[in-house]
GUVEX-742797 format. One line per 2 residues: number of its first residue (from 0); their letters; for each residue x negated, z, y negated of N, C-alpha, C. Coordinates in steps of 0.001 Angstrom, whole numbers, plus 500000, padded with zeros to 6 digits. Atoms other than C-alpha are relative to their C-alpha. Layout:
residues N
NUM> A> X:Z:Y:X:Z:Y:X:Z:Y | ...
***
This chain:
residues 249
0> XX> 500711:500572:498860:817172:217498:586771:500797:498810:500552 | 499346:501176:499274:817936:214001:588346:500169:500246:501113
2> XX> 499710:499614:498572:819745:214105:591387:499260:498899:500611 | 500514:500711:499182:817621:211185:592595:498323:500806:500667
4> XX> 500830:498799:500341:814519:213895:592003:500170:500926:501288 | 499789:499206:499201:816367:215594:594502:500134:499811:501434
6> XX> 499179:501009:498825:818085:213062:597243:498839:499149:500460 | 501029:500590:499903:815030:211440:597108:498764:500887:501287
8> XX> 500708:498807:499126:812652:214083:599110:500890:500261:501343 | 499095:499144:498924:815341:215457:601038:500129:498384:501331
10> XX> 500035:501228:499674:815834:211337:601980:498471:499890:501044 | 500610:499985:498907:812696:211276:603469:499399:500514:500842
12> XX> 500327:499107:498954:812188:214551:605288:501063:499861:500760 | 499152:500557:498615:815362:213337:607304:499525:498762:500751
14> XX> 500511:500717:499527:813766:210515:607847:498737:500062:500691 | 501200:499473:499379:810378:211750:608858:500342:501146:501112
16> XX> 499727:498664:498634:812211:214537:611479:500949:499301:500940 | 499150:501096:498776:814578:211741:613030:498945:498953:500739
18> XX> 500939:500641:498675:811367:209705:614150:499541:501079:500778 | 500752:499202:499289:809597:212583:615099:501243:500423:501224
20> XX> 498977:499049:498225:812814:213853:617579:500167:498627:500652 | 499893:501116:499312:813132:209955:618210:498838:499636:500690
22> XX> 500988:500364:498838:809770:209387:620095:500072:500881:500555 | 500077:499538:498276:809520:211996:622555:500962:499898:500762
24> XX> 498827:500199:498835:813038:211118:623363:500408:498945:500215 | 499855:501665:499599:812414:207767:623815:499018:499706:500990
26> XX> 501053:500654:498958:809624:207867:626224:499219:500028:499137 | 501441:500160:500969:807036:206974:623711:499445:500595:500139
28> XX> 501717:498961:499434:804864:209970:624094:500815:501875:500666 | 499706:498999:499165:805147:212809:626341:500377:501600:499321
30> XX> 499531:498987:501136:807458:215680:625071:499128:501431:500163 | 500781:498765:499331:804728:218122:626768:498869:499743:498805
32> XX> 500936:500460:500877:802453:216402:624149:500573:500698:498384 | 499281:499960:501089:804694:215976:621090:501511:500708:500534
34> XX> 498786:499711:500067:807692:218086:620976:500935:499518:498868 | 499033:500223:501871:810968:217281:619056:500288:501133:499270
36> XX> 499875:499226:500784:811882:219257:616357:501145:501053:500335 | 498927:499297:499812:815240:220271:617793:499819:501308:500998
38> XX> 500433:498957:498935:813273:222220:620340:499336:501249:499594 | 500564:499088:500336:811731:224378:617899:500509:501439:499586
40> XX> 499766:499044:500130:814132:226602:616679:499846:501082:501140 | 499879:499261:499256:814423:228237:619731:499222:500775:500927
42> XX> 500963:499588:499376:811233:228238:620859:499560:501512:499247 | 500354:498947:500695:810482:230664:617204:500822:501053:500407
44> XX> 499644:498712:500274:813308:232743:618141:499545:500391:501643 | 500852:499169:499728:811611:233601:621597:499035:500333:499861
46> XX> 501376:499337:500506:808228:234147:619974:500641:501433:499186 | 499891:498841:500895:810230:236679:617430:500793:501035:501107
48> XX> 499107:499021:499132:812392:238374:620100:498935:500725:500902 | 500563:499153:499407:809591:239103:622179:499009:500940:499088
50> XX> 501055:498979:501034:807447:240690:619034:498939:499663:499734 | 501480:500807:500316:804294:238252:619137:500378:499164:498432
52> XX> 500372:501077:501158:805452:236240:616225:499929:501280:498599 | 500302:499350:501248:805621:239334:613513:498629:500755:500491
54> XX> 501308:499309:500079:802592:241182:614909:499002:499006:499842 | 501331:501194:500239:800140:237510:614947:500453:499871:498355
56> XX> 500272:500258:501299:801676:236937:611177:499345:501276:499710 | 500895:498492:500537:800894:240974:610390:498832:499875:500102
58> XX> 501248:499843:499735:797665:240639:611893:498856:498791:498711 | 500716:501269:501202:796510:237263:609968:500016:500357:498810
60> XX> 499526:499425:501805:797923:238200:606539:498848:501392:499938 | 500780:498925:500143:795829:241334:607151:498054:499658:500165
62> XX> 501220:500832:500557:792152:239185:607360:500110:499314:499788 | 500484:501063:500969:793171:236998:605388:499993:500744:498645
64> XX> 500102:499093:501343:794141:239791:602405:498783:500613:499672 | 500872:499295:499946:790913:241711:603225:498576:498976:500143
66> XX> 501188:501474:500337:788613:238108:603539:500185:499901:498324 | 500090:500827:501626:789878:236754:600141:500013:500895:499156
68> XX> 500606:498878:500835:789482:239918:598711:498221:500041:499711 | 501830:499704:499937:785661:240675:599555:499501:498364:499353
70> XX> 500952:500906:500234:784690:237050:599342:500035:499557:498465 | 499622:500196:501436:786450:236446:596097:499308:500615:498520
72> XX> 501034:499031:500484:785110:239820:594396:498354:499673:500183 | 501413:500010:500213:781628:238772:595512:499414:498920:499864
74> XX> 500212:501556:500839:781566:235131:594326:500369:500271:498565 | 499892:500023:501548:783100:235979:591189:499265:501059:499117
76> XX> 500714:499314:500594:780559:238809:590413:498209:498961:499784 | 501278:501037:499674:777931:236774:591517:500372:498692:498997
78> XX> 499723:500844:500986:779005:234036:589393:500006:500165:498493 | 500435:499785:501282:779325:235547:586493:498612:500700:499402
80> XX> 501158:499293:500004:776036:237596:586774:498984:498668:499583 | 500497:500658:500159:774402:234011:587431:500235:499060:498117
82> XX> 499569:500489:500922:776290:232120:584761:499384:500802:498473 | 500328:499268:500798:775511:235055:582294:498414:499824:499668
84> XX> 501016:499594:500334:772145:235317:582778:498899:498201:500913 | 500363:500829:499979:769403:231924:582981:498996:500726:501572
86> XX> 501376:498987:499128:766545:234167:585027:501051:500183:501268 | 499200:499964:498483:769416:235157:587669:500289:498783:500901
88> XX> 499768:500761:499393:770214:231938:587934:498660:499195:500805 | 500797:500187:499159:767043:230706:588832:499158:500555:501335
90> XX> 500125:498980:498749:766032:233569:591187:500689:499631:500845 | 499417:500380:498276:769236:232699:593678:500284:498186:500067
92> XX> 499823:501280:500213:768868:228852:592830:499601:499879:501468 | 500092:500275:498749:767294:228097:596053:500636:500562:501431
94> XX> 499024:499535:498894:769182:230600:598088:501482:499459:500266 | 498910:500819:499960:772284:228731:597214:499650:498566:500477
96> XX> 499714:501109:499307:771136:225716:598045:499484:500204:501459 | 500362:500254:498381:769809:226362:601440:501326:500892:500366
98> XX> 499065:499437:499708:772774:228672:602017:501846:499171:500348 | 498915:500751:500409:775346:226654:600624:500596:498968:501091
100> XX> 499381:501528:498715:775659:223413:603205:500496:500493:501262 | 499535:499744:498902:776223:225686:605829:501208:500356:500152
102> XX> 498619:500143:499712:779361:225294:607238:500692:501201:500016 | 499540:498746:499563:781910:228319:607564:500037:500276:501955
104> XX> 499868:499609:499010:782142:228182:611406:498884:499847:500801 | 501547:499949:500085:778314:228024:611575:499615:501966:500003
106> XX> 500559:498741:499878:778689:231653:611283:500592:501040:500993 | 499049:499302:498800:781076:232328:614148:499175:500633:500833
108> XX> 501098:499473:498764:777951:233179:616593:499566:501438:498892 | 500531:498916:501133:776372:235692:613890:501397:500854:499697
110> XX> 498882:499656:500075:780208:236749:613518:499845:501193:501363 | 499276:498903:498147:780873:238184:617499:498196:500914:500211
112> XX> 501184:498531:499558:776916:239773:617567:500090:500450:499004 | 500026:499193:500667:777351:241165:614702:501105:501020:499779
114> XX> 498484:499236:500162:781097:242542:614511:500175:499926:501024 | 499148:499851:499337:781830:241990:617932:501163:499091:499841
116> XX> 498761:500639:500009:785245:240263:618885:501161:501053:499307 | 499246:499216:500584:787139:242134:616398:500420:499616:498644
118> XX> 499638:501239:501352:788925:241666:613114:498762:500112:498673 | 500800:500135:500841:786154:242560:611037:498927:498590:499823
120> XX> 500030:501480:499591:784462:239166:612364:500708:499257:499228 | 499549:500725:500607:787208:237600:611432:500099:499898:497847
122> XX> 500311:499721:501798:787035:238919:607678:499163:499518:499841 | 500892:500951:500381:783878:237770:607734:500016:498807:499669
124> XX> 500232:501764:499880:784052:234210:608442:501215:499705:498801 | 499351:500074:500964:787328:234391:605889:499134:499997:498814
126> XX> 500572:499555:501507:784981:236138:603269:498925:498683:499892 | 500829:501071:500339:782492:233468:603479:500110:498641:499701
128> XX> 499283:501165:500244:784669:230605:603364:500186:499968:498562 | 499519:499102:501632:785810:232559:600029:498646:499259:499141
130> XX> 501592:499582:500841:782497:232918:598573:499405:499192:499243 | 500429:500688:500805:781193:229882:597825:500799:499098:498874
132> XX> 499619:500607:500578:784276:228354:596370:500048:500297:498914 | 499782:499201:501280:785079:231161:593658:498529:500333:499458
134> XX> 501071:500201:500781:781434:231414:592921:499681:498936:499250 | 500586:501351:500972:780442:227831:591502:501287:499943:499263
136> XX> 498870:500014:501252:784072:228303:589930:499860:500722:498624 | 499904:498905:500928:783536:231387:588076:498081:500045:499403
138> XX> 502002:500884:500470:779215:229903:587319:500756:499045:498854 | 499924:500962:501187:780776:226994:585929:501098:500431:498612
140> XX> 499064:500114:501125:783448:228453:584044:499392:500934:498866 | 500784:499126:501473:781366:231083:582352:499025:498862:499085
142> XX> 501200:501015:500426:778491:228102:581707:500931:499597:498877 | 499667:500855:500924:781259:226053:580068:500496:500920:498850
144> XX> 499397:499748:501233:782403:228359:577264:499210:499541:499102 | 500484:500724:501247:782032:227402:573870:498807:500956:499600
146> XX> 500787:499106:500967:778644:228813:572189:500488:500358:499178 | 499706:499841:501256:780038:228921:569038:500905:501586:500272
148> XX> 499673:499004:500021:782635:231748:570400:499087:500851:499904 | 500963:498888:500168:779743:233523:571656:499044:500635:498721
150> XX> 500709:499777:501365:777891:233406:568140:500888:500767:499037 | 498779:498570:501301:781212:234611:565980:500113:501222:500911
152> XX> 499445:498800:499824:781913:237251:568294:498349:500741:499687 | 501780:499442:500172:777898:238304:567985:499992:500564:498136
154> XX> 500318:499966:501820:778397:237933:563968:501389:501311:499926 | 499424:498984:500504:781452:240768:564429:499521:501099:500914
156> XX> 500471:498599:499377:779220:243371:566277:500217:499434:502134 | 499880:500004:498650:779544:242396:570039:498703:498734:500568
158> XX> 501096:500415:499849:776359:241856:570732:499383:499790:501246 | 500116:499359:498575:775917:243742:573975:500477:498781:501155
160> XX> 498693:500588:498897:776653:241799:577534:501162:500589:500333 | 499078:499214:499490:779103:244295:578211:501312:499159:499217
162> XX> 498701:500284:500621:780966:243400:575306:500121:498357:499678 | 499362:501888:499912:780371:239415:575333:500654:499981:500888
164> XX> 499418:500753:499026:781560:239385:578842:501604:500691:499639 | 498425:500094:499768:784929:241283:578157:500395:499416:498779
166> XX> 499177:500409:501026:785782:240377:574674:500015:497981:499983 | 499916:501217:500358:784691:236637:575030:499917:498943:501722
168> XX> 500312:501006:499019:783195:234951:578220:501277:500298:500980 | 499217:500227:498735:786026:236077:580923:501735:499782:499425
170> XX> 499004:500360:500681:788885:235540:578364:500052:498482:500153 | 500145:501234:499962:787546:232225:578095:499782:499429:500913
172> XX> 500144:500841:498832:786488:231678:581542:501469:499863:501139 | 499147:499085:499184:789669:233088:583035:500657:498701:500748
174> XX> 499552:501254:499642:791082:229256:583353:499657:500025:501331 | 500923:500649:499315:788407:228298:585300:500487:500454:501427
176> XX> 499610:499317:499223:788530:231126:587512:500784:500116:501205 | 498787:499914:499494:791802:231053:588093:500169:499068:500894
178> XX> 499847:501329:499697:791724:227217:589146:498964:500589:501830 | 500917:499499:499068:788565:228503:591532:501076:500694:501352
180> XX> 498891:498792:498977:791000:231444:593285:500940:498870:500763 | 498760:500969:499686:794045:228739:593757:498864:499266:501153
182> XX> 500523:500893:498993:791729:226793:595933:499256:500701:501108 | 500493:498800:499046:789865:229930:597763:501413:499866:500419
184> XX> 498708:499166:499186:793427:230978:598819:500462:498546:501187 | 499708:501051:498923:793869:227255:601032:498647:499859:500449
186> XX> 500714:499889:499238:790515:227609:601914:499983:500962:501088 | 499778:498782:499209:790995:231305:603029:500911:499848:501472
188> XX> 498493:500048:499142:794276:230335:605058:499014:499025:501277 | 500833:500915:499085:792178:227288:606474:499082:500724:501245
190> XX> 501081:499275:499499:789554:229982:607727:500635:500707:500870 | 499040:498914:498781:792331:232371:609340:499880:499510:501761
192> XX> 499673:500272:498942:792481:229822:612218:498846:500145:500385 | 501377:500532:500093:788727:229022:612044:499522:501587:500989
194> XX> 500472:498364:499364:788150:233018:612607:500629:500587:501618 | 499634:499656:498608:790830:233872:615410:500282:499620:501009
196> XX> 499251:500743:498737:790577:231307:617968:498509:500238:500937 | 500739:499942:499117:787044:232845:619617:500815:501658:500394
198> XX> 499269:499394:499333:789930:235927:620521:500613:500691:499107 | 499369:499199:500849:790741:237848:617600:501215:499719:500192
200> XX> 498096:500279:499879:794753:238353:617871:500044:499622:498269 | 499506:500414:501843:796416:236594:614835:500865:498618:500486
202> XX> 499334:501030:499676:798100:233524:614717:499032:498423:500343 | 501009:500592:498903:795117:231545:615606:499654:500492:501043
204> XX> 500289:499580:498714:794179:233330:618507:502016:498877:501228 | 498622:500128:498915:797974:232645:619657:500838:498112:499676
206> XX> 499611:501528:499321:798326:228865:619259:498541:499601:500610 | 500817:500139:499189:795134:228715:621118:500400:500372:501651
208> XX> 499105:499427:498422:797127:230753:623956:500903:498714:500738 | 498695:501200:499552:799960:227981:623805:499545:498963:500432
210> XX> 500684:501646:500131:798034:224924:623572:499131:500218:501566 | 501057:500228:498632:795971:226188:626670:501281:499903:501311
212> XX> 499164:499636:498731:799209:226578:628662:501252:498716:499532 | 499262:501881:500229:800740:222554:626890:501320:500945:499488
214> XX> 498621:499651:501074:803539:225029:625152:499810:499478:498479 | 500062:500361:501687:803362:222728:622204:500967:500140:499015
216> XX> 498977:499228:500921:806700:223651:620875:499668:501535:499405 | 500505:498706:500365:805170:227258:620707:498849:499823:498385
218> XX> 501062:500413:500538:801770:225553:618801:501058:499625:498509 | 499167:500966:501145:804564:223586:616284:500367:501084:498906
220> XX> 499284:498876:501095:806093:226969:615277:498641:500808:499386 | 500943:499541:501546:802577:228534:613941:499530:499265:499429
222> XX> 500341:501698:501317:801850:225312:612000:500923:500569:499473 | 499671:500412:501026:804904:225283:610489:499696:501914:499711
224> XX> 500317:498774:500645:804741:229351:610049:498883:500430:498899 | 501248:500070:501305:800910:228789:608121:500675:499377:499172
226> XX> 500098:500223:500690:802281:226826:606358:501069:499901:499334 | 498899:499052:500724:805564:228492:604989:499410:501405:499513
228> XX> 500176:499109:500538:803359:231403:604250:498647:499607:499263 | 500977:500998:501366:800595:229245:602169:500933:499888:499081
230> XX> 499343:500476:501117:803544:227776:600620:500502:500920:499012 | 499157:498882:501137:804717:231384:599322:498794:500539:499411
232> XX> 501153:499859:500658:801497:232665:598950:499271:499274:498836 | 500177:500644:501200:800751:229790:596584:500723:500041:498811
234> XX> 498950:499491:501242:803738:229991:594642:500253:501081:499151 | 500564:498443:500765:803168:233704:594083:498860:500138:499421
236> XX> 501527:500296:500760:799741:232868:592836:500218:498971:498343 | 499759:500988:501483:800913:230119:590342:501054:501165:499118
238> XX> 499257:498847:500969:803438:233065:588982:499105:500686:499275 | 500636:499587:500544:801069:234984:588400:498936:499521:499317
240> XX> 501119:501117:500706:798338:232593:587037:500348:499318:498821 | 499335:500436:501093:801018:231647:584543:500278:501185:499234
242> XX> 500343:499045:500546:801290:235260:583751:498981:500456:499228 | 501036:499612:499965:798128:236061:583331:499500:499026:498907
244> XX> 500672:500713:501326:797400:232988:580999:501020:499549:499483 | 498450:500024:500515:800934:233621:579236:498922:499598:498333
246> XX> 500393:499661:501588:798435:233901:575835:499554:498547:499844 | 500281:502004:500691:797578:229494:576055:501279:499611:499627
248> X> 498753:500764:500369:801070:228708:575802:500055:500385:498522
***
């Protein structure tokens, strides 16, 4: 590895955290607005000392595991059901498209009368965020396999859908899939905030708390917290996604 590879990055996240502590302590904009950075450690360690910062991550991580679960599972069944079959697909053709444009926080009202202000709500609006991405992933990736597999595996007895879809189409779609999931999981995260800022506790609910009371050093630390636990959450996803399609290499 080149150490410029290295000095390079590091070069300009010192540089990008010395303006940022250099305007609010220059006057430039109000440190009630923009906080500096130096103010943050301390702000996270009273969020963790008093016990709000591990129970709002516990709580989030817990609809967001139980969103990108459901929505995932029922885009990628649904996807391959459609993909599989021409007749399915035309049956929910129009339900997808009138379905489809609607926004995820379009369903926040239908969310609180239907669940109530509770976390199941919030799963919701996660799972639906889900839904449509890993569906047209796991549609198109079954669509694109090769015919030709499907014909040799037909010419050695696997005739059945049962046995096209495991021996050939989700072997072959699994790429696709996979690519699909990786992008549900920053949608999902996206949705966490989306879901708990009409009260659900989580870590949206609680930079909604801060921000109403100008603790923007408070607001700074669950930013960067989403997005130190995206960044692992992703990385643990590409492990396994490299696992999992250990048999292309």
């Amino acid at each position: 590895m080149r150490l410029s590879s290295v000095l390079l990055p590091l070069a300009g996240l010192a540089v990008f955290l010395a303006v940022w502590e250099a305007v609010p302590r220059l006057g430039l904009v109000n440190p009630a607005f923009l906080p500096p950075p130096s103010v943050i450690p301390s702000a996270f360690l009273r969020e963790l000392a008093s016990g709000l910062w591990p129970s709002a991550v516990a709580s989030s991580l817990g609809h967001y595991a139980i969103g990108l679960v459901v929505g995932a599972a029922l885009g990628i069944a649904l996807g391959i059901v459609t993909g599989m079959s021409r007749a399915m697909e035309g049956l929910t053709a129009w339900v997808v498209r009138v379905l489809r444009p609607v926004p995820g926080l379009a369903w926040v009202p239908f969310a609180i009368i239907w669940f109530g202000v509770a976390p199941s709500a919030a799963v919701f609006i996660i799972a639906v965020g889900v839904f449509w991405i890993v569906y047209f992933a796991a549609h198109g990736a079954i669509r694109g396999v090769d015919r030709d597999l499907i014909e040799l595996a037909a010419a050695f007895g696997f005739r059945s859908a049962p046995a096209r879809l495991v021996k050939v189409l989700l072997p072959a779609a699994a790429p696709g899939i996979l690519v699909g999931l990786r992008t549900a999981l920053g949608q999902a995260w996206m949705a966490v905030v989306a879901a708990e800022i009409f009260g659900v506790f989580g870590l949206g609910q609680r930079m909604m708390q801060a921000s109403s009371l100008l603790a923007t050093d408070i607001v700074v630390v669950y930013m960067l917290t989403m997005a130190a636990l995206y960044g692992l959450i992703d990385s643990l996803f590409v492990a396994l996604q490299g696992w999992l399609l250990r048999w292309k290499a």
